[in-house]
N, C-alpha and C positions, 0 to 999 in steps of 0.2 A: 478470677475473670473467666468468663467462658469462652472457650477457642473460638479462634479466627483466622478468616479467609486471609490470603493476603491484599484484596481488595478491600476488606475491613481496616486492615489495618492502615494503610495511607490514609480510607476516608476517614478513620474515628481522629487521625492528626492533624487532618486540617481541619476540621468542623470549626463555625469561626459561631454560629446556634444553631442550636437544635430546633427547625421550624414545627417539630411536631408531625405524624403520618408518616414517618419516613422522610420526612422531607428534611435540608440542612442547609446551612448560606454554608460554602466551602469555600477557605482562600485559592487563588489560583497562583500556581509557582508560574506558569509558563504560561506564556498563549503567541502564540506565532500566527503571522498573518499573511495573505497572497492578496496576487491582485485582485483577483474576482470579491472574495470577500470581506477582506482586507481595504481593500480602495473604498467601499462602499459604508464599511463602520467607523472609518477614519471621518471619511466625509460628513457621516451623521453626529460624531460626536461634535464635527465643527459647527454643523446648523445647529446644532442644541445650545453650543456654548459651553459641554463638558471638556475640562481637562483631564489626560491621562493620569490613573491615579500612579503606575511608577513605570514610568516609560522602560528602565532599567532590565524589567520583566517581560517585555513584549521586543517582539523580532519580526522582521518581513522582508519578502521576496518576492520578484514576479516572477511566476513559473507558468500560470493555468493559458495565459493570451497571450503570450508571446510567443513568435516565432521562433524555431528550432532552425532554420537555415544556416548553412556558415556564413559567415559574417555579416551577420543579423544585428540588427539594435532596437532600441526599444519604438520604433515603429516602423520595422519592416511590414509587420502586421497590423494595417490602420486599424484594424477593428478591436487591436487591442491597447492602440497609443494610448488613448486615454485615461483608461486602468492603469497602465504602466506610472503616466506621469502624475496621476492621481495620486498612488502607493507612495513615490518620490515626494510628492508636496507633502501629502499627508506626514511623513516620517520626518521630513526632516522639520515640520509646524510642531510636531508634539515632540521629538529628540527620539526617536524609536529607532534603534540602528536597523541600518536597511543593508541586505544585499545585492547589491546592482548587477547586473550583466556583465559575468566579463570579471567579477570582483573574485576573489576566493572566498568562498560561504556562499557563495549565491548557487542556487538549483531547484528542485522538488523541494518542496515546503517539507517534508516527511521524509527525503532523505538527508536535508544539509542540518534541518535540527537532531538525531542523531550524530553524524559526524562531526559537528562542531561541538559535541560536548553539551551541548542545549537542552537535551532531553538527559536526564537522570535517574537510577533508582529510586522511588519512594516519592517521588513530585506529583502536583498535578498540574496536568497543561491540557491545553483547549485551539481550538484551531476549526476557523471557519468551514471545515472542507470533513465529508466524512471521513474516509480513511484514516484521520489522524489516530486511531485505534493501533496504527504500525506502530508506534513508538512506546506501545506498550510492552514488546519486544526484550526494552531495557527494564522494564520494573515499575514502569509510571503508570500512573491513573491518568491516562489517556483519552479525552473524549471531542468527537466533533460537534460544533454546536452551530445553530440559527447566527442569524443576523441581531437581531435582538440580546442572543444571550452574549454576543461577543462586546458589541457595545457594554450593555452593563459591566461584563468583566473589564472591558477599556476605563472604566468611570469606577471604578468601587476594588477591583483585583478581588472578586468572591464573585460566585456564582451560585444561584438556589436550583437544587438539584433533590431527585428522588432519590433514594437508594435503592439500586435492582436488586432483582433474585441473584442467588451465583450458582453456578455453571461451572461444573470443571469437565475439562476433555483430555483424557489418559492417553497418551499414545504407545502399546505399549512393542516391545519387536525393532526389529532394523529395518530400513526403510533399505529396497533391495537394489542390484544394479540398476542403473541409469533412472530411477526416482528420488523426484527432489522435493522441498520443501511445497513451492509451487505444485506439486502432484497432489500433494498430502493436504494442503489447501481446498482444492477442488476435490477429490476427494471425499473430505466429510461434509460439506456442503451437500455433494449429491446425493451423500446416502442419510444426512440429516432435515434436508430441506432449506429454503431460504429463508423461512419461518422460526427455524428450531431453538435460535438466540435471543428473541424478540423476547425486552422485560427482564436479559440477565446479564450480567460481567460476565467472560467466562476470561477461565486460567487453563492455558496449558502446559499441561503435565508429563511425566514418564520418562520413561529411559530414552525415546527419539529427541524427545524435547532437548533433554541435557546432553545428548549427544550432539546436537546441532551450534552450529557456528551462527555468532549474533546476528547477520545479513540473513540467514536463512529465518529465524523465528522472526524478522522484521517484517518480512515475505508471509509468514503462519500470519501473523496478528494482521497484516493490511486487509486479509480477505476477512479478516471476521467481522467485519459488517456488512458482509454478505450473506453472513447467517442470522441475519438481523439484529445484531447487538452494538450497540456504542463503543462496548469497550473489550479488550480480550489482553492478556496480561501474563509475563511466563514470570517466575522469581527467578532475581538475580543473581547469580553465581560465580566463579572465577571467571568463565568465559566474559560475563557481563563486565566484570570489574576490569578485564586485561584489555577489553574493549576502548574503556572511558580512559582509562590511564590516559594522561598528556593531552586529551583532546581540548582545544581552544577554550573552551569556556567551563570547563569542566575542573572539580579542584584541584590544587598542585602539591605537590609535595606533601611536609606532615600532616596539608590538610584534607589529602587524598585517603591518607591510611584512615584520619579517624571517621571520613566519608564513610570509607569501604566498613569498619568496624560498625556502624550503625545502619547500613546495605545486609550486611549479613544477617541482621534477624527479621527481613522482609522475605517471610515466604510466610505459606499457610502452617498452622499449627496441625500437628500430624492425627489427632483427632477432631479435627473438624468436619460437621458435618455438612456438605452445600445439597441445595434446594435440588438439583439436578447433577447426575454423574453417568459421563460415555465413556466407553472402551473403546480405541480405533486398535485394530490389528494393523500393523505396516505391512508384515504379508501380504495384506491384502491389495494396497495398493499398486498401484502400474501406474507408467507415463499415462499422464491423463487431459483431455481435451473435452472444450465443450461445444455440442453439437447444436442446442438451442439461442435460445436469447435468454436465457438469465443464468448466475452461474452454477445454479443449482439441476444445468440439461449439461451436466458431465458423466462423462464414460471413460474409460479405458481405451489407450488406440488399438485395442484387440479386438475390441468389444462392437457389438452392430448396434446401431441408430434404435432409440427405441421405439415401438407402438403403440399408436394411444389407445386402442381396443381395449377392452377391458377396464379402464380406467372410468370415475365417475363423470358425468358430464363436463362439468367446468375445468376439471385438469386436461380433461380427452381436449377439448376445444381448444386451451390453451395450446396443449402438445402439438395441435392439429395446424395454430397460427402459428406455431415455432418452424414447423415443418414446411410451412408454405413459405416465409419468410425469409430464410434461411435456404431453400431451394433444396433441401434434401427428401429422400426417402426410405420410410423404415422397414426397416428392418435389412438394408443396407450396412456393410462393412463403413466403421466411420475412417479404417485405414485408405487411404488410394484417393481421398476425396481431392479436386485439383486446387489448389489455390493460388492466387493473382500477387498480393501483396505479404509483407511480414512487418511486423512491427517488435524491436527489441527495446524496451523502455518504461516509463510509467512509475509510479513510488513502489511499484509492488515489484519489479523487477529491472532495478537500470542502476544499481551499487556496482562496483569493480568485481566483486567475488561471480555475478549474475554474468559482467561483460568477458571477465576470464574464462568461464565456462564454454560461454555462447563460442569465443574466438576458438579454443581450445578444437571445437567440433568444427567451425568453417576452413580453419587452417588446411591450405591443399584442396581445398574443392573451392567448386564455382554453382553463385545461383543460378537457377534454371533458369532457361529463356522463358521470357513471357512474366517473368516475376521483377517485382520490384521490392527492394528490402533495405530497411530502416534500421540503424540503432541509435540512439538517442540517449545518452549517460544521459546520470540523473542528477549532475552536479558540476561546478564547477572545478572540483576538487577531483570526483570520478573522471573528469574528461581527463584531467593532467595527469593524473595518476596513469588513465590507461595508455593516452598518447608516450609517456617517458618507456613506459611497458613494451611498445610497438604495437601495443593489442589494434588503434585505427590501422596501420599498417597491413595487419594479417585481413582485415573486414573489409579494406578498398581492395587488397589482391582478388579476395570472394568474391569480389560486382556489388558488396554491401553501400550503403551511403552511410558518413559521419557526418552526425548534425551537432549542433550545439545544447548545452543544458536545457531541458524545459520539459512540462507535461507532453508534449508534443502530439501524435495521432491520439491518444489515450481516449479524451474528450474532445476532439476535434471544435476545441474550444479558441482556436487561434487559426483560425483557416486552412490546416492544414487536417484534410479529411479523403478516405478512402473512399473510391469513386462507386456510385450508384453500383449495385451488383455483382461490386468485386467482391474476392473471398480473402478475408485478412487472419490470418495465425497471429495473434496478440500477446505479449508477456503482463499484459493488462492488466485491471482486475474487473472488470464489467464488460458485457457483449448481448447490453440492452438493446432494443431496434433503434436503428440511429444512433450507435454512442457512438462510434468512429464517422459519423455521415449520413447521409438519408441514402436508406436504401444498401447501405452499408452492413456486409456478412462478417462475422466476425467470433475466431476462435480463440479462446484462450487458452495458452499452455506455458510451458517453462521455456526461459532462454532456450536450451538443447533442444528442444522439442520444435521452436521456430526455426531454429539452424536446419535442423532436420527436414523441415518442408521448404526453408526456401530453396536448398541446394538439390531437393528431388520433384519440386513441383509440385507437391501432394501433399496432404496429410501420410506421416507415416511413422514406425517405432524407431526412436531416438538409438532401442536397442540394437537394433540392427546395423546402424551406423556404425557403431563404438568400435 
């Protein structure tokens, strides 16, 4: 047999035919569902008159429209009641278990299927929403899909799928004081482009890889559809395995070990050759922030704003409407920059390990005046965790606000949006025009790095804090 990727390898085990071209009907292990897209496939299978083909398999939650206020319920937020109660009908018409507000399992669609055991080594799962590429993380062939593709997987449990190129990104070195996962994210984005994934799986690799704790490669894989790719995938390992152990839906006992015994030969064969291969140096990374509207106008907070001079017409012009947008100028320090709002939260950063860190750095200081700051667990499982912790505790002494589980500011998809012109520090993972709001400026960086501007006003290095 000729070696293989380890993205080869889960898709050559579920191939259910070979459509020919590359092309394959694959069974689907998982497919998890929200409100936004979730509400709306539910609803289509009921106008067609399809039944789910194994409810068993399928999971939901409302995360994207609903309100994050404390004591919130499912229509604090009109704009999203009906989503909410939508997901609700929907699930309990077809027997699809649902997580409610309020319930344990319920949060972030990408982070409660992780913690519950839901996402697994060596599966594949689907989910209306891109970023479901984080839960690749654990080992899975992860991918976000259309409206159409979810349905059909609702009605059949297979999906017809192309097979991408692969992509593998080496990381190779220690990622230095106060750089995190989130850093290294941003990152390779900037220095590959938001182009650079478009048409491949990518795995990542190396010695940072294996050195990182599972919450942080969950963090690596959220952003990699930022680099235009579906799916982004690290093989699983003890850290992976010590992870699942005991999780809710996840197997138990003897039939844990023989899980783990057939986990263990999912990774790539060590003479494999993939279509595309990066080297990241971790040296080279720094606390990293992005100064544009997309996340590929990241820098360094040492680093000065860049200029679009020299660059060909259409990127100049682009750099030129990032610039004006954004309200900066280049070739300006992006340190000192003043910012209004923080937001701690999002699937890409609002796990316990994300809110430890955050509290860790606010503990003892207070936000600036003129700021307002958010954090938002990602779950309702994170919120308990961190409340029994004191971690709310240490965040309202800060002048921080504790909200309830949900996407919350990320996609200001649920009314709750940073206001025309303000400057928002984001543990996001997108700082489109308008994703937090119209008119809405917007930085992304790591939990630390947000602590760090709310409590000095600024954009500033996380390092200096410590």
């Amino acid at each position: 047999m000729q070696p293989r990727t380890l993205f080869d390898k889960i898709w050559d085990a579920h191939v259910v035919r070979d459509l020919g071209d590359g092309w394959a009907l694959l069974h689907i292990d998982r497919h998890l569902l929200h409100d936004l897209s979730g509400s709306a496939s539910l609803s289509d299978m009921a106008e067609r008159g399809l039944a789910v083909h194994d409810p068993a398999l399928v999971f939901a939650t409302p995360d994207h429209a609903v309100s994050t206020r404390p004591g919130r319920d499912g229509g604090t937020y009109p704009g999203g009641h009906r989503l909410w109660s939508s997901l609700k009908a929907g699930a309990e018409r077809t027997a699809i278990r649902l997580f409610d507000l309020g319930q344990r399992g319920h949060g972030i669609v990408h982070v409660m299927g992780p913690e519950q055991g839901i996402v697994l080594p060596g599966v594949t799962m689907i989910c209306g929403d891109s970023h479901t590429c984080t839960n690749g993380a654990l080992g899975a062939l992860a991918l976000g899909v259309g409206s159409s593709e979810s349905t059909h997987a609702l009605a059949t449990q297979t999906l017809r799928l192309q097979r991408p190129r692969s992509m593998r990104i080496r990381c190779e070195g220690e990622l230095g004081f106060g750089v995190t996962a989130k850093d290294l994210a941003l990152h390779i984005i900037g220095r590959l482009g938001a182009a650079a994934g478009v048409g491949h799986a990518i795995e990542y690799a190396g010695p940072v890889i294996e050195a990182m704790e599972v919450e942080a490669r969950l963090t690596l894989c959220n952003l990699t559809v930022e680099l235009g790719a579906r799916s982004g995938i690290v093989a699983p390992d003890e850290r992976t395995f010590a992870y699942v152990k005991g999780r809710r839906f996840a197997p138990q006992g003897a039939d844990f070990d023989v899980a783990v015994s057939a986990w263990r030969a999912l990774h790539s064969d060590p003479d494999v050759v993939f279509d595309r291969e990066v080297v990241i140096d971790a040296r080279d990374v720094a606390p990293t922030v992005t100064w544009g509207t997309s996340p590929e106008q990241a820098i360094a907070i040492d680093a000065q704003i860049p200029h679009p001079d020299g660059s060909e017409a259409p990127q100049a012009a682009a750099l030129h409407a990032a610039l004006d947008y954004m309200g900066l100028q280049a070739g300006a320090p992006i340190a000192g920059t003043p910012i209004d709002w923080v937001f701690i939260g999002s699937c890409a950063n609002s796990r316990l390990s994300d809110l430890r860190a955050a509290a860790e750095l606010a503990r003892g200081r207070r936000v600036a005046p003129g700021v307002r700051a958010w954090v938002v667990p990602g779950s309702e499982d994170v919120k308990r965790a961190a409340e029994a912790e004191g971690l709310h505790e240490v965040f309202a002494a800060a002048g921080f606000e504790w909200r309830e589980p949900g996407c919350g500011m990320c996609v200001a998809a649920n009314g709750e949006q940073v206001p025309p012109l303000a400057r928002c520090v984001s543990t996001s993972n997108r700082n489109f025009v308008g994703r937090q709001g119209p008119q809405a400026r917007t930085h992304l960086a790591s939990p630390a790095m947000a602590v760090a501007a709310a409590v000095t006003g600024a954009l500033i290095d996380v390092r200096h804090l410590a």
